[in-house]
C-alpha positions, 0 to 999 in steps of 0.5 A, a space after each residue: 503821260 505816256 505809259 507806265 514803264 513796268 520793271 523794277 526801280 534802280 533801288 531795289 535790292 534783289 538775290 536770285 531775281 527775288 526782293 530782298 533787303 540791304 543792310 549797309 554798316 557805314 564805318 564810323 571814326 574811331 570805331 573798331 571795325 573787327 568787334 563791330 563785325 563780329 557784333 552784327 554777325 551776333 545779332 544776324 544770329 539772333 535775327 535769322 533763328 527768328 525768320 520765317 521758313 524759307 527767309 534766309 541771310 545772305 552775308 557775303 557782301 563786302 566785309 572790311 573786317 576780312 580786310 583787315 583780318 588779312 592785313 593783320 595776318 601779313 604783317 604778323 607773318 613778315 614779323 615772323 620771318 623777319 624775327 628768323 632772318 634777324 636771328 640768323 643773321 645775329 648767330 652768323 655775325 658773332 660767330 665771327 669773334 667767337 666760337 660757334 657754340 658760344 655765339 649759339 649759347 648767347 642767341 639762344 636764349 633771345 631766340 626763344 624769347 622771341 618766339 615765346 614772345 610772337 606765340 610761335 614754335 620755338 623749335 624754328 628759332 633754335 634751327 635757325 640759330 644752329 644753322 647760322 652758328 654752322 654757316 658762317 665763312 666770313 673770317 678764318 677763326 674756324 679751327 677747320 680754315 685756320 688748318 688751310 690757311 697756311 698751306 694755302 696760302 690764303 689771305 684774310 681779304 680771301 675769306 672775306 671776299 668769298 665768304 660773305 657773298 656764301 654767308 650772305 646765299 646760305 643766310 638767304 637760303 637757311 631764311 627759306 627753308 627752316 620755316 618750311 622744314 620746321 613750321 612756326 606754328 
């Protein structure tokens, strides 16, 4: 044999050039990968109190459950909007058989269940249901349209044509801006 290589082996841990130990948590089916974290970061407590001086944890290794944390807050986040866009939307089609008011007084109520319901602000749902109960051009039944319709000489297929393409941009715009202005949380 020739000579003896000196050097550390390839399967050994290190943190800042010193020996250490890897723990490695390998998921198992149908286990719940949050609680489980949660769990070993218990008994990581437990373990580090009872350390010698100068023997620390380092933890910030690949976690799953970070993960998952964040996958969970996006999906809750698109529910969020998605539930405004729906309410906006909800207002602005029936304002187009009744009046504004009526159509704010029937959305009402689900708008703020369904922000009870998702653990959210109700105030961002009611902004929501006034602006689309406010911004709504589609059909002429407005009192203010039915006075410059005569005069005007506008036509139903006119209102129809430029104000859904307006609902539809103020829609968009109210879905922006009324979670920034009033926030969810």
């Amino acid at each position: 044999m020739g000579g003896v290589i000196s050097g550390r082996r390839e399967d050994t841990a290190a943190v800042d050039g010193e020996p250490s130990v890897v723990l490695a948590v390998h998921k198992q089916p149908e286990a719940n990968t949050l609680l489980l974290t949660a769990r070993i970061d218990q008994a990581l407590d437990v373990i580090e109190s009872s350390l010698p001086p100068g023997m620390t944890l380092h933890r910030s290794g690949f976690r799953q459950a970070r993960f998952i944390e964040a996958a969970i807050n996006n999906v809750r986040r698109h529910l969020l909007e998605s539930a405004i866009l729906v309410v906006i939307l909800l207002t602005m089609f029936l304002t187009q058989t009744m009046s504004n008011a009526a159509a704010a007084l029937v959305v009402l109520p689900v708008a703020m269940q369904t922000a009870e319901t998702l653990g959210v602000s109700g105030q961002t749902f009611a902004i929501a249901v006034m602006l689309g109960a406010s911004s709504s051009f589609i059909a002429p039944f407005e009192p203010a349209c039915i006075l410059v319709s005569g005069p005007g000489k506008y036509r139903f297929s006119d209102y129809l044509r430029t104000g859904s393409g307006l609902s539809i941009l103020v829609a968009l715009i109210v879905w922006m801006l009324v979670p920034v202005m009033w926030p969810l949380d």
